[in-house]
C-alpha positions in Angstrom: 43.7 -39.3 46.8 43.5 -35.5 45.9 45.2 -36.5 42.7 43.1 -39.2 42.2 40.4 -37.0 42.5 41.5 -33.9 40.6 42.5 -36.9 37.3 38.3 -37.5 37.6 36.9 -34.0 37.8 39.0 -33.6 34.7 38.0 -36.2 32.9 34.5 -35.6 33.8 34.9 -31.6 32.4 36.8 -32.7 29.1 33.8 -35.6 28.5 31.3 -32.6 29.2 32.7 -30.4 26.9 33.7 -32.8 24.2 31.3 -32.4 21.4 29.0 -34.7 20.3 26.0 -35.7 17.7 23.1 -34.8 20.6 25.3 -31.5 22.0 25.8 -30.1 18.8 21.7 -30.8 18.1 20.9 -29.3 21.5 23.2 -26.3 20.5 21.8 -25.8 17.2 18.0 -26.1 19.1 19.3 -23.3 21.4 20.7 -20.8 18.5 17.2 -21.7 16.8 14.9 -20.2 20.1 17.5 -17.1 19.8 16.8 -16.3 16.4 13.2 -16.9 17.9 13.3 -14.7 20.3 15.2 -11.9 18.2 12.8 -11.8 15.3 14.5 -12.0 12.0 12.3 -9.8 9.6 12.8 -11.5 7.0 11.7 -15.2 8.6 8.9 -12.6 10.3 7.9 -12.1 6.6 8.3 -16.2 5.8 5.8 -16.8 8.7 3.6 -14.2 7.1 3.1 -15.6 4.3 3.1 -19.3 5.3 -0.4 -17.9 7.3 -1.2 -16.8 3.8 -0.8 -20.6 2.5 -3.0 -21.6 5.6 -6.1 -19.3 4.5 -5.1 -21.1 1.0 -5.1 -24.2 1.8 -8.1 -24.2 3.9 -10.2 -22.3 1.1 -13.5 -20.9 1.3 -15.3 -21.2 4.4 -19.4 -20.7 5.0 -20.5 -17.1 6.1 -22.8 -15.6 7.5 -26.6 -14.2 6.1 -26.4 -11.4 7.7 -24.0 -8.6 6.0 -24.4 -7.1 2.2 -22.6 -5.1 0.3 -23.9 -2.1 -1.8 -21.5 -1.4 -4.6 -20.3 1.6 -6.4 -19.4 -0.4 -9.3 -18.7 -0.2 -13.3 -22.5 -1.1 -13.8 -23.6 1.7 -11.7 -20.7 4.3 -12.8 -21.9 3.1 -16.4 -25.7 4.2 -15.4 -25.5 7.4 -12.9 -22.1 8.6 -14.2 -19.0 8.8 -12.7 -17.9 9.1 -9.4 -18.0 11.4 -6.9 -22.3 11.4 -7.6 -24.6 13.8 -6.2 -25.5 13.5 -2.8 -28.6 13.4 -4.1 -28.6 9.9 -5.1 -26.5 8.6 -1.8 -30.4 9.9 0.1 -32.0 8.6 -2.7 -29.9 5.1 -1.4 -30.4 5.4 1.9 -34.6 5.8 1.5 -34.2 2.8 -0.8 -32.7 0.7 2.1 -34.7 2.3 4.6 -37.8 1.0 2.8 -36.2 -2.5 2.4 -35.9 -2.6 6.2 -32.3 -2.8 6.7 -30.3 -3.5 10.1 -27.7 -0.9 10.1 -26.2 0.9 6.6 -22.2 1.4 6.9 -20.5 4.0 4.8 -17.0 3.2 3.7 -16.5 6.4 1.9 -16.1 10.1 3.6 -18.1 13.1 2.8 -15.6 15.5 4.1 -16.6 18.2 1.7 -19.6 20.6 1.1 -20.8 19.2 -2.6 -20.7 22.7 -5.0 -23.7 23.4 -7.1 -23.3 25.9 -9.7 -27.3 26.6 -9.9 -27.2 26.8 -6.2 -25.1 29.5 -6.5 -26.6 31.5 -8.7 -29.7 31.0 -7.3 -28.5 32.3 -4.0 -27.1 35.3 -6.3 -30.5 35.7 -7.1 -32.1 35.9 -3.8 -29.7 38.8 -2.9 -30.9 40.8 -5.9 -34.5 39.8 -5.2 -34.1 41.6 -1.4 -32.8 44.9 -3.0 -36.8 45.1 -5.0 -38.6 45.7 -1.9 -42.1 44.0 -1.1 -43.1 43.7 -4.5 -40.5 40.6 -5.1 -40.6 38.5 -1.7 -43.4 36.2 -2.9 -40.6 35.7 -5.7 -38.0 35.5 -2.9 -40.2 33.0 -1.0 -40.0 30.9 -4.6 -36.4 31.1 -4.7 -35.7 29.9 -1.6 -38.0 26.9 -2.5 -36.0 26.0 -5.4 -32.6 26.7 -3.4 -33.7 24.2 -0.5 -34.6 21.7 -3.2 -31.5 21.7 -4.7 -29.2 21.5 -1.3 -28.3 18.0 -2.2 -26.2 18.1 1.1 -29.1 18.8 3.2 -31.1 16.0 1.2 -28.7 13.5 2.5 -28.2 14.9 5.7 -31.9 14.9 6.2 -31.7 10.9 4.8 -29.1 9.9 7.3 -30.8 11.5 10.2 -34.2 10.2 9.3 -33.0 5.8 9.0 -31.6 6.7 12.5 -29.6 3.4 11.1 -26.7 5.4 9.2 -23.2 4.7 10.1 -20.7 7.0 8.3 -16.8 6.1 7.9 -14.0 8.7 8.2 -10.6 8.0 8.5 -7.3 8.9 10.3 -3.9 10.4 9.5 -0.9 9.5 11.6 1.7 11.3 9.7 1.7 15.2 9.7 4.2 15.6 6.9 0.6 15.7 4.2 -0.7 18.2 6.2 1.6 20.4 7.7 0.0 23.3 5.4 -3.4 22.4 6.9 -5.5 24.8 9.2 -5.4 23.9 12.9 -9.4 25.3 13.2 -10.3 22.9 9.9 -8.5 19.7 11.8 -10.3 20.5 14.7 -13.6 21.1 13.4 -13.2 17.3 11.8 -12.4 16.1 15.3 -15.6 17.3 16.8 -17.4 15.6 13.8 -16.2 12.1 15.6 -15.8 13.0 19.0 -19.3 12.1 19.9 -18.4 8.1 18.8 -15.2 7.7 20.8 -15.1 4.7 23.2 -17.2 5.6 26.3 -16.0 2.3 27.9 -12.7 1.3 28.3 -11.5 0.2 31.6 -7.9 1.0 32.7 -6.0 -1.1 36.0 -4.3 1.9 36.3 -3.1 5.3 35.7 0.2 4.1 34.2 -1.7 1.6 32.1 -3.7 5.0 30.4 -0.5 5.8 28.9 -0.3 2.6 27.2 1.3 3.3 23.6 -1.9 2.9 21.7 -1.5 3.9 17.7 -1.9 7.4 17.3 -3.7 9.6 15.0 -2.6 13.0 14.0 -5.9 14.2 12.6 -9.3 13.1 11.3 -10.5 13.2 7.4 -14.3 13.0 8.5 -17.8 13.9 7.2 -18.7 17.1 6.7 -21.0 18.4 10.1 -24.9 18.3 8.4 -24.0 14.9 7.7 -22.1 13.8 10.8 -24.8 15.6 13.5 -27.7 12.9 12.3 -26.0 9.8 12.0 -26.4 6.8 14.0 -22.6 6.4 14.5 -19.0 6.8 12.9 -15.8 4.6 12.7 -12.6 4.7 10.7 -11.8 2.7 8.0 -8.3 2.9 8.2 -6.3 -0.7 8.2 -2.7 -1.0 8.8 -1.1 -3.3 6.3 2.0 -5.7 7.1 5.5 -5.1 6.2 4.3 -6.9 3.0 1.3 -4.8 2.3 -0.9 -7.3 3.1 -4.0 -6.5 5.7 -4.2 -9.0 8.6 -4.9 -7.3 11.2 -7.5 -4.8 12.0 -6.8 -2.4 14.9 -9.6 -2.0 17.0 -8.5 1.2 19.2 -6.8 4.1 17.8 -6.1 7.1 19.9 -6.3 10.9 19.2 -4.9 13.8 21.1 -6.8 17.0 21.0 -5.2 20.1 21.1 -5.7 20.7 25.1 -3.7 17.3 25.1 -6.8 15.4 26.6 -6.9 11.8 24.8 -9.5 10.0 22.9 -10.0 6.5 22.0 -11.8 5.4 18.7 -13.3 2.3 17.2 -13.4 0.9 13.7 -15.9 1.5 11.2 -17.1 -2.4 11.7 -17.0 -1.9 15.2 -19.7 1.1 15.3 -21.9 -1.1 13.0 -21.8 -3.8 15.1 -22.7 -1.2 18.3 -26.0 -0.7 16.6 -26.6 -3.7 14.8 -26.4 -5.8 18.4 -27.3 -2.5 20.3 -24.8 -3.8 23.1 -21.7 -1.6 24.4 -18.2 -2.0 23.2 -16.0 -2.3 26.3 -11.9 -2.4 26.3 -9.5 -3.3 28.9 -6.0 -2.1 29.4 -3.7 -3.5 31.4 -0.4 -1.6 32.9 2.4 -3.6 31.3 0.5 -5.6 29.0 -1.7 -3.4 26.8 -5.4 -4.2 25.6 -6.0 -7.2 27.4 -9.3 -7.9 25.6 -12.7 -6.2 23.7 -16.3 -7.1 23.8 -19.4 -6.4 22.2 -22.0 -7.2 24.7 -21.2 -10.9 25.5 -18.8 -11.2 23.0 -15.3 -11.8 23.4 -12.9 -10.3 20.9 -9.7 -11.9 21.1 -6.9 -8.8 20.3 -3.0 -8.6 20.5 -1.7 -5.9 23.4 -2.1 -3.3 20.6 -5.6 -3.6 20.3 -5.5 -5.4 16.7 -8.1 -8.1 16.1 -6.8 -11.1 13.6 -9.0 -10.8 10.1 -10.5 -14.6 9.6 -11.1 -14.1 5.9 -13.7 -16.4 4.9 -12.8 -16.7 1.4 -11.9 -14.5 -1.6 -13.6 -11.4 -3.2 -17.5 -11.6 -3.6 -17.9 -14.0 -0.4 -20.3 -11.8 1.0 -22.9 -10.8 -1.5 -22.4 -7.8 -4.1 -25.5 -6.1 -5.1 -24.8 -2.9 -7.8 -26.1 0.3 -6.4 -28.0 0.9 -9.5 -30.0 -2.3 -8.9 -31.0 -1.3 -5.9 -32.1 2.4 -7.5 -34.1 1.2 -9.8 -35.8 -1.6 -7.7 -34.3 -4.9 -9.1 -33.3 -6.0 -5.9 -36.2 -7.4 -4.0 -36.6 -5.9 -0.7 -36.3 -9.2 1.3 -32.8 -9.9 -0.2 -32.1 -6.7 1.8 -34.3 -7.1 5.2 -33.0 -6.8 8.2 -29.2 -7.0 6.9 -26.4 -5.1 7.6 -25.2 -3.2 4.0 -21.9 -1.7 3.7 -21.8 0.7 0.9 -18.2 0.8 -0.4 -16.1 1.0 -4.2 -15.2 -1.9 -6.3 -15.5 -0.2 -9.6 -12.1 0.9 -11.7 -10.0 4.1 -10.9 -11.9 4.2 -7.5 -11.3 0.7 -6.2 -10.2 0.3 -2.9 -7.8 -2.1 -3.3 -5.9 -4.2 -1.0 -3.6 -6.7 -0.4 -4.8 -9.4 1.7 -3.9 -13.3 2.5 -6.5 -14.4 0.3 -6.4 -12.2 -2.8 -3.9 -9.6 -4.0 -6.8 -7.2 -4.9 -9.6 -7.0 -2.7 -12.0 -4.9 -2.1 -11.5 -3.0 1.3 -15.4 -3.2 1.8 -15.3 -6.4 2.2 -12.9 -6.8 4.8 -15.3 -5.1 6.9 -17.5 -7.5 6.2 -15.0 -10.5 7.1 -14.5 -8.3 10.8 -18.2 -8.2 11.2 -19.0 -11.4 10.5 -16.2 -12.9 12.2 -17.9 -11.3 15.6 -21.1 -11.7 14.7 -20.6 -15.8 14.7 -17.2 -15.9 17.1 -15.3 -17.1 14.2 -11.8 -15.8 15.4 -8.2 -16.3 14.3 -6.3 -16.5 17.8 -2.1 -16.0 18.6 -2.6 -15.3 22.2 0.4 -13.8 24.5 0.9 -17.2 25.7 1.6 -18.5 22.4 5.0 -17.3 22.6 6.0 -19.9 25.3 4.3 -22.9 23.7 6.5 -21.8 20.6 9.3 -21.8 22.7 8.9 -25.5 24.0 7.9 -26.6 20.6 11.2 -25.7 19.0 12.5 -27.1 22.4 10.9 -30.0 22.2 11.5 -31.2 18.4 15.2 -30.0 18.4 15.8 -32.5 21.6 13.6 -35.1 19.9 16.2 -35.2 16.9 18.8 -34.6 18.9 18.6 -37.8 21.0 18.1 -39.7 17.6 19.9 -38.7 14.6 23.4 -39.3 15.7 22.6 -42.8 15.7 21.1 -43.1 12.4 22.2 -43.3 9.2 22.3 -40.4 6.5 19.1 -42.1 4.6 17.3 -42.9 7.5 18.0 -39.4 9.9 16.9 -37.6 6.2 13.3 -39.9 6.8 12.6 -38.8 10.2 13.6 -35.3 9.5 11.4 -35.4 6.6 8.6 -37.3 8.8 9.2 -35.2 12.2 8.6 -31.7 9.6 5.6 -33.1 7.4 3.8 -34.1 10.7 4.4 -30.7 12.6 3.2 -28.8 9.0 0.2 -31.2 9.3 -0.5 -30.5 13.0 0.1 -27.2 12.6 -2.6 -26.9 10.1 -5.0 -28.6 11.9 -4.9 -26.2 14.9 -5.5 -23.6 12.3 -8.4 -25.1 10.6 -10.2 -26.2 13.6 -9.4 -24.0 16.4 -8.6 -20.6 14.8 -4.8 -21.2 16.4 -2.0 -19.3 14.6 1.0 -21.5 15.8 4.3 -20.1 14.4 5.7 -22.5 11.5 8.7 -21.0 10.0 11.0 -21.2 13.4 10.0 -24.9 13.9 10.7 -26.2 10.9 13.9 -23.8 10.6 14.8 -25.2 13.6 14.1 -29.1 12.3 16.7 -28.0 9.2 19.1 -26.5 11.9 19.4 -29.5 14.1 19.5 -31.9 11.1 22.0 -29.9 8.7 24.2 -29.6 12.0 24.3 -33.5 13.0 24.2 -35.1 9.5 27.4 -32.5 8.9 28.7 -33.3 12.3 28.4 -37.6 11.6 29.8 -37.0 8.2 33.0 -35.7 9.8 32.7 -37.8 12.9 32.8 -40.5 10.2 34.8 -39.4 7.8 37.5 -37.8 8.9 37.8 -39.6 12.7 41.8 -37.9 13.4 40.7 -34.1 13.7 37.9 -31.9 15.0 36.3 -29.8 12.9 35.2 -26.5 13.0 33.0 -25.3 10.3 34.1 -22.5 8.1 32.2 -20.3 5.3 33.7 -18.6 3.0 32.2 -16.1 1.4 30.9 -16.2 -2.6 30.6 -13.4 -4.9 28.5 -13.5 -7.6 29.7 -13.7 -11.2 29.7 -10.0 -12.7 27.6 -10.1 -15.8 30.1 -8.5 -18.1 28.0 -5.8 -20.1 28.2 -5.5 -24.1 30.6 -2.8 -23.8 33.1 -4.4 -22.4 32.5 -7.5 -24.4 32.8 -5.8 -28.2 35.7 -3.1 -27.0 36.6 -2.9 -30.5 32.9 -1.7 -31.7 32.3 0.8 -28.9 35.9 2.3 -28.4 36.8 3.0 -31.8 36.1 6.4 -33.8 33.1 5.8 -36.2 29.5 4.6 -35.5 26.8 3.1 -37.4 23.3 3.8 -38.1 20.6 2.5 -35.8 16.7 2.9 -34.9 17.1 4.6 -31.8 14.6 7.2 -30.1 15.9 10.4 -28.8 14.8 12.0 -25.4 15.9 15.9 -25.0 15.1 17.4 -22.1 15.1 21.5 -21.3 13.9 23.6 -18.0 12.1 26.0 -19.1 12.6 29.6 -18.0 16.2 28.2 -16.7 17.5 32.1 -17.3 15.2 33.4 -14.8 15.5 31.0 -12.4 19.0 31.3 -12.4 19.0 35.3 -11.9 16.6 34.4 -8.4 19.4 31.8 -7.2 23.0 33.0 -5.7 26.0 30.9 -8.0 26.7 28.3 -5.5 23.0 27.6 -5.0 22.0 27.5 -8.9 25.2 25.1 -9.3 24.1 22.8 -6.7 20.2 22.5 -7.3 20.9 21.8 -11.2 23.5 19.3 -9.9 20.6 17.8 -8.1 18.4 17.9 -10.1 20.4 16.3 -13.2 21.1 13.4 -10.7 17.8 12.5 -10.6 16.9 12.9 -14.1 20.3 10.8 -14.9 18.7 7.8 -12.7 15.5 8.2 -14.2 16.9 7.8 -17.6 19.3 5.0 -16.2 16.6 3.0 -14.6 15.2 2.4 -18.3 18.4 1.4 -19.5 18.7 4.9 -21.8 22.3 7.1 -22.6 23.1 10.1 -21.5 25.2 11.8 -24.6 25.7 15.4 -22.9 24.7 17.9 -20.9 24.4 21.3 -22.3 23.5 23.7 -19.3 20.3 22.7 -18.1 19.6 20.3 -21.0 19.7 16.9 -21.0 20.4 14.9 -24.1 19.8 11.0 -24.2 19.1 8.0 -26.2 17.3 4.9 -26.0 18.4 1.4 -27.4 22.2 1.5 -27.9 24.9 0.9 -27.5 22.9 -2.5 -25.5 19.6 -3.5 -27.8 16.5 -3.5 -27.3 13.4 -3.4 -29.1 10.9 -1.2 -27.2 13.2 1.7 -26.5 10.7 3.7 -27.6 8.2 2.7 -24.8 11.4 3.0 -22.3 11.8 6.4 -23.7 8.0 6.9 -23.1 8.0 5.8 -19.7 11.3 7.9 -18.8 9.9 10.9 -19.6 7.0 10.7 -18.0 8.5 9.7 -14.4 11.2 12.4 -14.9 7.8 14.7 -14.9 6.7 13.3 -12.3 9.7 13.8 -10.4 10.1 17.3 -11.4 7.0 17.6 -10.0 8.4 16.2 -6.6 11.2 18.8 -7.0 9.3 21.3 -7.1 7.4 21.3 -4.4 10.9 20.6 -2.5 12.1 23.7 -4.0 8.9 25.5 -2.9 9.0 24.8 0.6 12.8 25.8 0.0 11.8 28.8 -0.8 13.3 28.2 -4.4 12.1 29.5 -7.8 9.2 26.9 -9.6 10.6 24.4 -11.8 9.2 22.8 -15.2 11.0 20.7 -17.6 10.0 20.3 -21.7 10.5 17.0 -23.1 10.7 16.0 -26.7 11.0 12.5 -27.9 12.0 11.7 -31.6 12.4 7.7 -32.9 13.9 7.1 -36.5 17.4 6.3 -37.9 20.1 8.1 -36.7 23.6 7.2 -36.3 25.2 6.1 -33.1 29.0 6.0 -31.7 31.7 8.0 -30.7 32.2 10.7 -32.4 35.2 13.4 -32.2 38.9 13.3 -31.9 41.8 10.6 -31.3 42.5 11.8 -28.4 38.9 12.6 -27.3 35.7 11.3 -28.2 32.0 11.2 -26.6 29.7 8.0 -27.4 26.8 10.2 -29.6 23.9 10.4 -32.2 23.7 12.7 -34.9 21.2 12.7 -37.7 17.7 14.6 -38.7 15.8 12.5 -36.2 17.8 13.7 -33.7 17.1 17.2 -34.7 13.4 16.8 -34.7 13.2 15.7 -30.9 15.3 19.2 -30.3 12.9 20.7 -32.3 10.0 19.2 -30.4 11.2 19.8 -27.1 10.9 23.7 -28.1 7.5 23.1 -29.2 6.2 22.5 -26.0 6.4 26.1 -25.7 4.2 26.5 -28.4 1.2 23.9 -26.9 1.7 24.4 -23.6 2.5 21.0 -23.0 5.3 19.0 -21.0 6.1 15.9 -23.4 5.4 16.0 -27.2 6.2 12.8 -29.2 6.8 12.3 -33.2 4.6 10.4 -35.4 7.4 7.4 -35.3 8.0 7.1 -31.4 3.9 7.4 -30.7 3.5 4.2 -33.8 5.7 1.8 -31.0 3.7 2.7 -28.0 -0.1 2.8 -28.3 -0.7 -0.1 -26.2 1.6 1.3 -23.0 0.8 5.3 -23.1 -1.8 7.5 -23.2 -1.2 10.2 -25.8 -3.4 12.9 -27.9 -2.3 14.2 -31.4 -1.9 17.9 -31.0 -1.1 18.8 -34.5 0.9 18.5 -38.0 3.8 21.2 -38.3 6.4 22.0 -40.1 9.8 22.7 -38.2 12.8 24.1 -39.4 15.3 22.1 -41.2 12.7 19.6 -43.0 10.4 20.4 -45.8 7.8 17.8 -45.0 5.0 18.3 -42.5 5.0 15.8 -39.5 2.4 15.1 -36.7 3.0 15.6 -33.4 1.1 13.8 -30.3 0.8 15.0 -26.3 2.2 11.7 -24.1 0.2 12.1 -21.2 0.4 9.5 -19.2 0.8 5.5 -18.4 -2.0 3.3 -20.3 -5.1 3.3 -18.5 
């Protein structure tokens, strides 16, 4: 009987752990909620931007009347000149919209500077030799300080903001102290106290622990300057925090800042400040031990957040949703005062070379103004984008649920139809998924599903084929692993042309490079440290030149020698050339400010760039040969790099290189020499920088 017995319990274990169709499904559903549950960036980043396809596919949804955007754009560079302007005209703004009977006007720019005035100067110069006259000049004096007060443009617009009592001004955070390690303690504190009156004066903890909740944190403020910051109605930050793709979704709501007697402060966003006086309610947060920011409101408002405190952006539609009026307009009266009653106007960039741009689901350049305006609005009418805590178990069961759905009936289907309800099961979740989004504001994850769906259906339709196929043996998958076919370069293709003695004669475009004053700096360094910095340096000049597919013939001491468009072809090697050189500036730049905060001598480099026939290959003995140019055109982009000297200047370019690139750099013609070695003069141009 205990045999008997024993004989059933085994064959009962070998039938459970005999694979089939449904257990392998069921096991491939269960890998599928790991890879869940451990978070795979880059399927993370695949959810991301299916959300994007969602705001996409819904496209642009009604708004609300109430929020206006004031713009600092071309028009209005085009008509007050460029940007920063006089304070002057920001008061002359804020009267305008005062008189238009706005709600609430939201700065999304900072002030954090005193605005210098030359006259104001030397009017104040003038005041001080007025005291030394005596009596006879303080009716003078008196005049004087008439003029000075009516040229203090900063107290003009402090004296605007504190008079609308409607002014909300925008600062923003740092949470790195790497920029400002050289800053002064007493100047980061001073901008604290210029906020510290608008920190949250309601947040409600369930306990002491929950106070040390890790909130983000700040490291210092960038704020307005104090007669600005004393009259205004409020103050948030502006600062978003983008995605691991760039892209703003999220808008934290709470940041927190640590003064230096270690007592903590919590701060709201620039939207959430206008909102506090639009609605003239109280902001109040809630933070729960173990769970975070449980939830924010505005009055009776509910804001849904994630336990960091970041509110879900419900874009409703591309750039220009909410209304864009130019700031000039408003100046000079075009725009009818009841366009502008009782709204809310955020007064933010749009224009060229001060655009605020960001990255967001529904554009890839969009104005950070009008995000605020998407937060604002999005409260205003409760129109919120929601992925609740709970979420993450209804995920769970879906993945649960469709990989035991397929499971129970694709081993008993055949390749065509298991491949139709696959197809069907994934189209209809995609579809359902939407419509959560669309009508309920729901972000439900997509990616792991339907990665899941694939799982489960790659795994059995694999699993019948061999079932089927190949019934005498059990089969355990195997991958091998694939390399990539090496793209065999030109060199290596046409040994005969490039490792022989000889060369031919080409269009190419010369880059030398020189640092300058490399003898001095080289006295100020000990051997071993001169060796290594230069090797340093020439490493990242090398990759720099690499990058843009140029040669590096030789290094001669601290020069660098190197040619663009052989022995590969290309046509624009005088734009690489171009481009090169200005990066390896800009890098030198980086380097020295490394070497400063080393404690290492400055460094500056001289670049000259030369394009014209010269003739290309290797050049020098049987038994030793280096890949080269030679030729007068060579000779003048030595030449030019020494001229720099002469200038002043960091890249000069010949006649010939500066014909190839007009339309990719930005370059001024310095002169028309003539250098040693050639009888002819030639003009030579400044390459300053990228086009535009």
């Amino acid at each position: 009987m205990w045999d008997h017995l024993g004989s059933l319990m085994g064959k009962g274990l070998k039938k459970l752990f005999q694979l089939s169709g449904f257990k392998a499904g069921l096991f491939l559903t269960g890998a599928a909620i790991l890879v869940f549950l451990l978070r795979i960036s880059f399927l993370d980043l695949m959810e991301l931007k299916a959300l994007d396809l969602k705001f996409l596919s819904r496209g642009q949804q009604a708004r609300g009347n109430e929020v206006v955007i004031a713009v600092i754009d071309e028009k209005s560079l085009d008509r007050l000149g460029r940007w920063p302007w006089p304070r002057s005209l920001m008061a002359k703004l804020i009267d305008k919209l005062v008189e238009a009977q706005v709600r609430v006007i939201g700065f999304d720019v900072v002030f954090s500077e005193s605005e210098v005035n030359p006259d104001v100067e030397r009017i104040r110069r003038l005041e001080e030799e007025l005291k030394g006259l005596g009596p006879p000049a303080h009716g003078v004096a008196g005049l004087v300080k008439e003029i000075e007060a009516g040229m203090d443009n900063d107290g003009k617009l402090a004296r605007a903001i504190r008079e609308s009592e409607r002014t909300v001004l925008g600062y923003f955070f740092h949470f790195s102290g790497k920029e400002l390690s050289h800053a002064d303690p007493n100047v980061l504190a001073a901008a604290f106290d210029n906020i510290r009156p608008w920190e949250y004066n309601a947040v409600r903890y369930s306990s002491r622990r929950a106070m040390s909740y890790p909130l983000p944190q700040a490291f210092a403020a960038e704020a307005s300057i104090q007669s600005l910051s004393v009259g205004a109605a409020g103050a948030g930050y502006f600062n978003f925090k983008p995605d691991e793709d760039g892209a703003i979704r999220w808008l934290p709501l709470v940041v927190r800042y640590r003064d230096r007697e270690g007592k903590d402060y919590l701060f709201p966003p620039l939207s959430f400040e206008i909102l506090r006086k639009y609605l003239n309610q109280p902001i109040r947060f809630f933070i729960r031990e173990n769970y975070g920011v449980e939830r924010a409101e505005i009055g009776s408002i509910r804001i849904p957040v994630n336990e960091n405190g970041a509110m879900l952006i419900n874009y409703r539609g591309g750039p220009q949703t909410f209304p864009h009026y130019s700031i000039v307009d408003i100046l000079e009266g075009r725009v009818l005062p009841a366009t502008l009653k009782d709204k809310i106007i955020l007064v933010g960039p749009t224009a060229t070379g001060i655009y605020d741009i960001r990255v967001t689901p529904v554009a890839s350049i969009f104005p950070g103004v009008e995000i605020h305006a998407n937060v604002i609005d999005n409260i205003l009418h409760r129109r919120f984008l929601q992925k609740p805590g709970w979420m993450l178990g209804v995920e769970v069961f879906l993945i649960a649920a469709l990989g035991f759905l397929l499971s129970s009936y694709l081993p008993h289907l055949r390749p065509g139809f298991g491949a139709l309800l696959a197809f069907v099961v994934t189209v209809g979740y995609i579809l359902i998924n939407d419509y959560l989004f669309q009508a309920f504001g729901l972000w439900v994850n997509l990616v792991y599903p339907v990665l899941g769906i694939l799982m489960v259906y790659v795994g059995i339709t694999v699993y019948n084929f061999v079932a089927v196929e190949k019934k005498r043996r059990f089969i355990q998958g195997a991958f091998g692993q694939y390399v990539a076919p090496q793209i065999i370069s030109q060199i290596v293709e046409n040994p005969d042309r490039y490792l022989r003695l000889g060369g031919e004669k080409k269009n190419l475009t010369a880059l030398f490079s020189d640092i300058r004053n490399f003898t001095t700096i080289s006295e100020k360094m000990a051997p071993e440290e001169l060796v290594e910095s230069l090797n340093d340096f020439l490493t990242e000049m090398t990759d720099i030149i690499m990058e843009y597919q140029g040669t590096v013939d030789k290094y001669v001491g601290d020069a660098i020698v190197a040619f663009f468009g052989a022995p590969i072809d290309y046509e624009d090697h005088a734009r690489r050339a171009c481009l090169a050189a200005l990066e390896m500036q800009e890098r030198s730049g980086e380097i020295r400010r490394r070497w400063a905060e080393q404690g290492r001598p400055e460094l500056f480099i001289r670049i000259g760039l030369n394009t014209g026939p010269m003739v290309v290959g290797n050049i020098g003995s049987r038994r030793k040969m280096n890949y080269s140019i030679i030729g007068d055109a060579v000779n003048l982009a030595s030449r030019l790099e020494g001229t720099n000297k002469e200038y002043v200047t960091r890249i000069i370019a010949g006649a010939s290189t500066v014909e190839s690139v007009r339309d990719f750099v930005e370059v001024r013609e310095l002169d028309v020499i003539r250098v040693v070695g050639k009888t002819e003069p030639v003009s030579i141009y400044e390459v300053l920088a990228k086009k535009g």
